[in-house]
C-alpha positions in Angstrom: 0.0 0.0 0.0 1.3 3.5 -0.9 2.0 5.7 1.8 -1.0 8.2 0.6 -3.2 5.3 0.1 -6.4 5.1 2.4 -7.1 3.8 5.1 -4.2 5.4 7.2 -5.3 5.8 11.2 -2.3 8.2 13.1 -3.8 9.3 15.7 -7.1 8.5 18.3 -10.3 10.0 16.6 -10.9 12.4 16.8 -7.7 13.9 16.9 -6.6 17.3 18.7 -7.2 19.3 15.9 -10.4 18.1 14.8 -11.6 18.0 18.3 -11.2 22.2 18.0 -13.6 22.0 14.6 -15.8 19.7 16.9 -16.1 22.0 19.6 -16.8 25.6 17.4 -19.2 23.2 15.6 -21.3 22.4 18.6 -20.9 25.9 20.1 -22.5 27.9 16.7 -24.1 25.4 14.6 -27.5 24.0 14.5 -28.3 20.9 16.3 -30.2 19.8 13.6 -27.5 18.1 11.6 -27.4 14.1 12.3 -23.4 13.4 11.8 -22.8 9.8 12.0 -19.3 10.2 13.3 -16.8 12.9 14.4 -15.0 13.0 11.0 -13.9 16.7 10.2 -12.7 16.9 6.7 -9.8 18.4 5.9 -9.2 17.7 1.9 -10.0 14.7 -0.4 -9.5 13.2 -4.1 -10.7 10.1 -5.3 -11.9 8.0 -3.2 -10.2 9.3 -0.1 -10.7 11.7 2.8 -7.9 13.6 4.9 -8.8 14.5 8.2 -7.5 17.7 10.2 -5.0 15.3 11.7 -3.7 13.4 9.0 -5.5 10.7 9.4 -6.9 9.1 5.4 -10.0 7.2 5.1 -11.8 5.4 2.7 -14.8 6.6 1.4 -17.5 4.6 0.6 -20.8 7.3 1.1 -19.1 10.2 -1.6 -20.8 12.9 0.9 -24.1 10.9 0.7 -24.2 10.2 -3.4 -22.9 12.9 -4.7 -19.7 13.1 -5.2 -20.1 10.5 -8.2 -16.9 11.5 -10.1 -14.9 11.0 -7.1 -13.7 14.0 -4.7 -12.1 16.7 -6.7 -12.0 15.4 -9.7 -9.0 17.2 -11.5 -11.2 18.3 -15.0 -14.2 19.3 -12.7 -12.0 21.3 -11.0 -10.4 22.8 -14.1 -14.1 23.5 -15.5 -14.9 25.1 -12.2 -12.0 27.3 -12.2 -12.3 28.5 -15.7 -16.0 29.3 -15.6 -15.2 31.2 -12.4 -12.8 33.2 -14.1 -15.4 34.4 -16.5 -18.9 33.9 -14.4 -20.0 33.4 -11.5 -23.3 34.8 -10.8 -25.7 37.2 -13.0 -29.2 34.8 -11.7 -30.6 32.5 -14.6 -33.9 34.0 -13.3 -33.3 36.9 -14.8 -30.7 37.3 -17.4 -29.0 34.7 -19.8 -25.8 32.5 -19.9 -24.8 29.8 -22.1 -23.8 27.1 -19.5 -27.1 26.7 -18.2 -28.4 26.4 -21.3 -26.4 23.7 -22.7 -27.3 22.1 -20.0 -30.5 22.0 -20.2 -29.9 20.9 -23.8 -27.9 17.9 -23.3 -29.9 17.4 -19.8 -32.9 17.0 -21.9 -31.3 14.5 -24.3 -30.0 12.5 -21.9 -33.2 11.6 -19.6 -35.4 8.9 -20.7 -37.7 9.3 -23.5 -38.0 11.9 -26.1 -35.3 15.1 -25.7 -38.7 17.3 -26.3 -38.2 18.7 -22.3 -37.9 21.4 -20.7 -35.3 22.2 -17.5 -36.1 24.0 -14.1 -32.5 24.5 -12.6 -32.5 24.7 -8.4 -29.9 24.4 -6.0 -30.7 21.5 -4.1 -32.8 17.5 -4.2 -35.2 19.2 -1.9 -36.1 21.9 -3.9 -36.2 19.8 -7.3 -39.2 18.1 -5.7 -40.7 21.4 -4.7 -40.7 22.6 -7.8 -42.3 19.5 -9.5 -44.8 19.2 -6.4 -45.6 22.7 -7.8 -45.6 22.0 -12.0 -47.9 19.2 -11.0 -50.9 20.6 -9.3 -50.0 23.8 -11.5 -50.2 21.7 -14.7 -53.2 19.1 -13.7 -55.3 22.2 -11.7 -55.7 18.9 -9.5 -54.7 19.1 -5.7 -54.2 15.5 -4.4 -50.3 13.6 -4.2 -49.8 10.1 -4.0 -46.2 9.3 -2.4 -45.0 6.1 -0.6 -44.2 4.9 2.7 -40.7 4.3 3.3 -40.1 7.1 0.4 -37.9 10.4 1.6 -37.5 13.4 -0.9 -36.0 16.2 1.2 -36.9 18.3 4.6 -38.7 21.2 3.2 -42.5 21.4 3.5 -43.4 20.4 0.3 -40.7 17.7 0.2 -41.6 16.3 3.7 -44.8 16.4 3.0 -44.3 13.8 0.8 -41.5 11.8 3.0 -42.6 9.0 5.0 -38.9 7.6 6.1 -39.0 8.5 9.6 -41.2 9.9 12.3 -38.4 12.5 14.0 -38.5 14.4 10.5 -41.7 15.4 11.0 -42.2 15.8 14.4 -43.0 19.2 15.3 -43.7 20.6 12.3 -47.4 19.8 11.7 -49.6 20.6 9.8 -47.7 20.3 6.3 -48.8 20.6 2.6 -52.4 19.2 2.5 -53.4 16.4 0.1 -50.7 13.8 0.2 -51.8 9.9 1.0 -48.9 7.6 1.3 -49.0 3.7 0.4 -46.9 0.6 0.2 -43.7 0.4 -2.0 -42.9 -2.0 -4.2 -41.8 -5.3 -2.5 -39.6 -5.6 0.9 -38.6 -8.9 1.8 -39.7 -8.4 4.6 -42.9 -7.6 3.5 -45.6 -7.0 5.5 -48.8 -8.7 3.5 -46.6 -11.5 2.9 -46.6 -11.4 -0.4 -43.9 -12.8 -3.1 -41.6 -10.6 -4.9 -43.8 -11.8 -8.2 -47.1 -11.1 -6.5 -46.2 -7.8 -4.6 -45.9 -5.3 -7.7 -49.9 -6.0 -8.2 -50.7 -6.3 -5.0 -49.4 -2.5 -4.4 -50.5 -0.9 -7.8 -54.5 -2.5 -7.3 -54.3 -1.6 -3.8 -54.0 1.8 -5.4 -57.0 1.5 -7.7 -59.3 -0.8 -6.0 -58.9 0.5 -2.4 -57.3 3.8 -2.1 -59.2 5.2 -5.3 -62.0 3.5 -4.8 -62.6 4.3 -0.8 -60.7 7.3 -0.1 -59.3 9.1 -3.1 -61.2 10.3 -6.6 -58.2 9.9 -9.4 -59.8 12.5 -11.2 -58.3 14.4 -8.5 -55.2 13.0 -8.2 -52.3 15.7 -10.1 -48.8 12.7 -9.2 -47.9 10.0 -8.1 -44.2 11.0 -6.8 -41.8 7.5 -6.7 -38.1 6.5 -5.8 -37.2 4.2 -8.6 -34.8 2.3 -5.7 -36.2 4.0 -2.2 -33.1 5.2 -0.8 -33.7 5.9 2.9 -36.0 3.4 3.4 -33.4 1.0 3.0 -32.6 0.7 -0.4 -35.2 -1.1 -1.5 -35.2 -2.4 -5.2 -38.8 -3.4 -6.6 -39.8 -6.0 -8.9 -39.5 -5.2 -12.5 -43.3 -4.5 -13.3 -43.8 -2.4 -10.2 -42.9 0.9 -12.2 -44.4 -0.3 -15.4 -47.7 -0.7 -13.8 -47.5 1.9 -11.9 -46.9 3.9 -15.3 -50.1 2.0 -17.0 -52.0 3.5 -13.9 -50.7 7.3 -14.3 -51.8 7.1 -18.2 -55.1 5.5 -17.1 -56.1 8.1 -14.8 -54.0 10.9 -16.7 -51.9 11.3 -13.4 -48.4 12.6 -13.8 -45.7 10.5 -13.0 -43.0 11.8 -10.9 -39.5 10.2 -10.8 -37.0 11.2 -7.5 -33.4 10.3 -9.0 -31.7 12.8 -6.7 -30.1 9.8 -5.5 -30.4 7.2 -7.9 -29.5 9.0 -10.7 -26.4 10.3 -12.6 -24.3 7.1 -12.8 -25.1 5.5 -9.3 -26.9 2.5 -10.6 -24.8 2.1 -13.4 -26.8 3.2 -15.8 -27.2 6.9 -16.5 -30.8 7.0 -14.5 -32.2 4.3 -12.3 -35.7 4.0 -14.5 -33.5 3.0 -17.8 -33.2 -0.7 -15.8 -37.3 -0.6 -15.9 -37.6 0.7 -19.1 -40.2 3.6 -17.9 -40.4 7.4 -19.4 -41.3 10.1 -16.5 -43.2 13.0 -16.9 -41.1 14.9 -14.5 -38.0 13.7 -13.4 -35.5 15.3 -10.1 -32.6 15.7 -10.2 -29.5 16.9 -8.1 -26.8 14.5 -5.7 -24.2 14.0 -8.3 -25.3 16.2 -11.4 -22.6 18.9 -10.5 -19.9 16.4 -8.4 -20.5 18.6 -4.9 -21.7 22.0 -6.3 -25.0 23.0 -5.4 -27.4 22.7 -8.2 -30.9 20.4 -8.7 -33.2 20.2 -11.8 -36.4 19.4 -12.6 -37.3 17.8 -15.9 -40.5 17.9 -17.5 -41.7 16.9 -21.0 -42.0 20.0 -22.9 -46.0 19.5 -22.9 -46.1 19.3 -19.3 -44.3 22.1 -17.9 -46.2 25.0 -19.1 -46.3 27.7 -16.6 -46.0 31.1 -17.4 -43.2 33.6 -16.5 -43.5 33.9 -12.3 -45.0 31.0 -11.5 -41.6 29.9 -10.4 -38.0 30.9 -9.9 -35.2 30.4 -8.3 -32.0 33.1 -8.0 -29.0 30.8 -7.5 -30.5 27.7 -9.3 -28.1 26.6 -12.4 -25.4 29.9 -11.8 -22.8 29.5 -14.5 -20.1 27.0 -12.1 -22.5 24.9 -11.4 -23.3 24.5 -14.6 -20.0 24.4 -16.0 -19.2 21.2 -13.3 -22.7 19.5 -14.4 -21.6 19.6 -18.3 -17.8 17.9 -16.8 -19.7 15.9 -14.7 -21.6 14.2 -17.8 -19.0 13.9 -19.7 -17.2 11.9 -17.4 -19.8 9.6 -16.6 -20.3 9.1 -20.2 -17.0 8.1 -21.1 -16.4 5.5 -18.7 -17.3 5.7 -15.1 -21.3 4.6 -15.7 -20.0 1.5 -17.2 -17.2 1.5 -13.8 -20.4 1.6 -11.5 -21.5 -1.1 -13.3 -19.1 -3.5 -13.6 -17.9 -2.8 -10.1 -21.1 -2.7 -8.5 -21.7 -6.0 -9.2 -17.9 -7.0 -8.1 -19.0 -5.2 -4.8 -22.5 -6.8 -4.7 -21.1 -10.2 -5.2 -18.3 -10.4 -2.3 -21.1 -8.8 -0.2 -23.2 -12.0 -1.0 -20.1 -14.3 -0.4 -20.2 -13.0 3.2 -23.9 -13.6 3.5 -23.1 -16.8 3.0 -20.5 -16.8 5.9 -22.2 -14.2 8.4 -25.4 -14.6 10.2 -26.2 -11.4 10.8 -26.3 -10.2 7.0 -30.2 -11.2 5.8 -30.0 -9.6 2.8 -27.7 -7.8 -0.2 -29.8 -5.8 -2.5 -28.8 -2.6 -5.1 -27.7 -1.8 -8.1 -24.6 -0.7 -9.3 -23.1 1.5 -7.1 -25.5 1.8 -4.8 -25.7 -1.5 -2.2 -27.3 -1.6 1.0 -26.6 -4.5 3.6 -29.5 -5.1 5.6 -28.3 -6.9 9.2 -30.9 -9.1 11.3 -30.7 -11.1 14.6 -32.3 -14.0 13.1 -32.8 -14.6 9.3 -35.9 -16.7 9.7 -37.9 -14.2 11.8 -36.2 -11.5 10.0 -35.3 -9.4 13.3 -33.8 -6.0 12.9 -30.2 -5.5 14.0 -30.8 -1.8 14.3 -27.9 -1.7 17.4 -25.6 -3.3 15.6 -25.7 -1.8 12.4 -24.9 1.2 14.4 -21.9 -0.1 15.9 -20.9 -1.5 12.8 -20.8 1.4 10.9 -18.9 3.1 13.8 -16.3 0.2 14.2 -15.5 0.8 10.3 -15.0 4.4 10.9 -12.4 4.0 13.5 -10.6 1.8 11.3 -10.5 4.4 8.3 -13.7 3.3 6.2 -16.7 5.6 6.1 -20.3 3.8 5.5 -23.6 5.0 6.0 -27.3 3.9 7.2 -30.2 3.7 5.9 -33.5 2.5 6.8 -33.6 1.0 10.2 -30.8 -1.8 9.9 -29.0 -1.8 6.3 -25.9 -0.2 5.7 -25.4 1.7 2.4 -22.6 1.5 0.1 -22.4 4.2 -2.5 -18.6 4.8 -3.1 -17.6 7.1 -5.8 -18.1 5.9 -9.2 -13.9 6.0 -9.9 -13.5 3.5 -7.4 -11.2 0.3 -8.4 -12.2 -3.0 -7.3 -9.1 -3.1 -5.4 -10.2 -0.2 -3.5 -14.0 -2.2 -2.8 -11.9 -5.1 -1.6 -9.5 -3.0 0.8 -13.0 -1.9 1.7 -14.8 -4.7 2.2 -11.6 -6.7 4.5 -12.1 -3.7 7.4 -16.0 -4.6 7.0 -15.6 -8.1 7.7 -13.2 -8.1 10.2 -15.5 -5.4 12.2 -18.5 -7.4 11.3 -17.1 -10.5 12.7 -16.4 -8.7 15.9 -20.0 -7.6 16.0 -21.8 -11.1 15.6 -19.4 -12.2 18.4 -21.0 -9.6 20.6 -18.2 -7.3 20.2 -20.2 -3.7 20.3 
């Protein structure tokens, strides 16, 4: 191993100087924030992180899906630095620049379906969904929101409104945006109802029309049905193969719009360009943001041309798609199209199948599901009655961190792996020998 090759642990963690960051940061900064760990980032490249003590790490979250081209990226940082040389600000809203709108141009011709869209540029996943929770009442004149439970698509009103991932994000902000009923997702195996993977994708899309509609909900009033195409919070939960198609079948019956969230899914993570190529489905809106610009702040929302017809006013946004956002979006596509999609892809599955090699050999892992990049390890007590290991998780995910490899929740018991999209299989391997040996040590007892 080089010497500049993660993981490299020099000193207790944290160390003296990030201990100083740690204590400003609990002095002057909301308590809102839910840090995992007390890692205070100093630099990174690649797949590594640099404390404020030296110490390197591995990184297997890429600051929560989005650093997909790996951190600092040399060309995204010599697209940022050029177009801040020119441009930083003059507000999209307003006046006119050309980054943002070849963006929206190749944006548009890279989604699914035809490249006959049009592009709302925000700064953030959250505010992506805002705005098409917004195009969708405004375009249908129809109130009513189907989301799902398990789904999560940002903090905001209008995005948690539509979140159903966990109860703290809500409490103590009733009421929120009127109008949105939640329902089952897809197929868990741990499903509720019992139900078979092949059974589950009809079960949830009739429950839709022959209960909800039926009993609670006229479609005629209905404006989207807003879906993950993998839920990532909830646990990254893949569905069967005809969930989404059906679920598209019942959009076009009732003329609903449907509303794809790839703010984590998308841009490389699953190894194809967008999550809903691997179902073969065509949005009507799709969000966007996570990896689009490689860390810089931008979201979009994408709309067939027909659909987004709102009139000069109806929405805006001041910093949304500024000219270095932009300029890192355009790098950022260009680097996943010349190589690191098909990297996610072909490493993914290298990831997903030593994960499923230790399944084999560890009790506590029930279950290895994702796609591409994105892999979540869910952990249970007991594999027949399906027990959450929500404590151990936990400590899992902290024992890896004190041995230089940075991992992630999600749900209530899986761990998520989304690594940046440059990573070598060498790297998932140097990776995956600290999460063994701490996973051993937790199925001993070893917290």
């Amino acid at each position: 191993m080089r010497s500049d090759e993660a993981p490299k642990i020099l000193t207790s963690l944290p160390g003296e100087k990030a201990r100083e960051v740690l204590d400003k940061d609990d002095r002057y900064i909301s308590k809102s924030y839910t840090r995992g760990y007390p890692l205070v980032v100093k630099r990174a490249w690649g797949t590594h992180i640099e404390d404020a003590d030296g110490n390197l790490f591995l990184d297997f979250t890429s600051g929560i899906a989005v650093c997909n081209t790996g951190h600092c990226h040399p060309e995204v940082v010599a697209a940022i630095k050029k177009q801040a040389e020119m441009l930083i600000h003059m507000s999209g809203t307003d006046f006119y620049y050309r980054p943002q709108a070849d963006l929206a141009e190749r944006l548009a011709h890279i989604t699914p379906g035809t490249p006959d869209k049009r592009v709302f540029f925000c700064n953030s996943g959250a505010e992506s969904i805002e705005a098409a929770l917004k195009l969708a009442r405004y375009h249908t004149k129809r109130q009513r929101i189907i989301a799902f439970l398990g789904a999560f698509h940002g903090r905001t009103m209008g995005a948690l409104s539509l979140t159903a991932s966990k109860a703290v994000q809500e409490k103590g902000f009733a009421p929120l945006v009127p109008g949105v009923s939640h329902v089952p997702y897809g197929y868990c195996y741990r499903c509720p109802y019992n139900l078979t993977p092949d059974s589950c994708d009809t079960f949830c899309v009739k429950w839709i029309e022959e209960d909800l509609f039926r009993r609670v909900i006229p479609p005629e009033e209905v404006a989207a049905i807003f879906v993950e195409p993998i839920q990532g919070e909830g646990g990254y939960v893949i569905p069967p193969v005809d969930f989404h198609r059906k679920l598209r079948a019942l959009c076009d019956r009732y003329e609903i719009l449907y509303v794809a969230d790839e703010v984590q899914t998308g841009m490389g993570r699953t190894g194809k360009m967008f999550a809903l190529e691997h179902f073969g489905i065509e949005p009507d809106i799709m969000t966007l943001a996570k990896g689009i610009a490689s860390g810089m702040p931008l979201g979009a929302m994408i709309s067939k041309s027909t659909v987004m017809n709102w009139v000069p006013g109806s929405h805006a946004s001041t910093f949304g798609g500024n000219p270095v956002s932009c300029a890192a979006a355009l790098k950022t596509i260009d680097l996943l199209e010349n190589g690191l999609v098909e990297n996610a892809r072909v490493v993914g599955a290298y990831l997903k199948s030593q994960l499923e090699l230790l399944q084999n050999q560890y009790e506590l892992i029930g279950d290895v599901r994702g796609l591409g990049l994105m892999v979540g390890v869910e952990l249970v007590r007991d594999r027949e009655k399906k027990t959450k290991a929500i404590k151990e998780r936990d400590a899992l995910i902290q024992k890896c961190f004190r041995r230089g490899l940075l991992l992630l929740g999600c749900g209530e018991n899986t761990v998520r792996m989304i690594p940046p999209l440059v990573i070598s299989k060498e790297e998932v391997s140097r990776g995956l020998e600290i999460f063994e040996a701490c996973l051993g040590e937790i199925e001993k007892g070893d917290f």
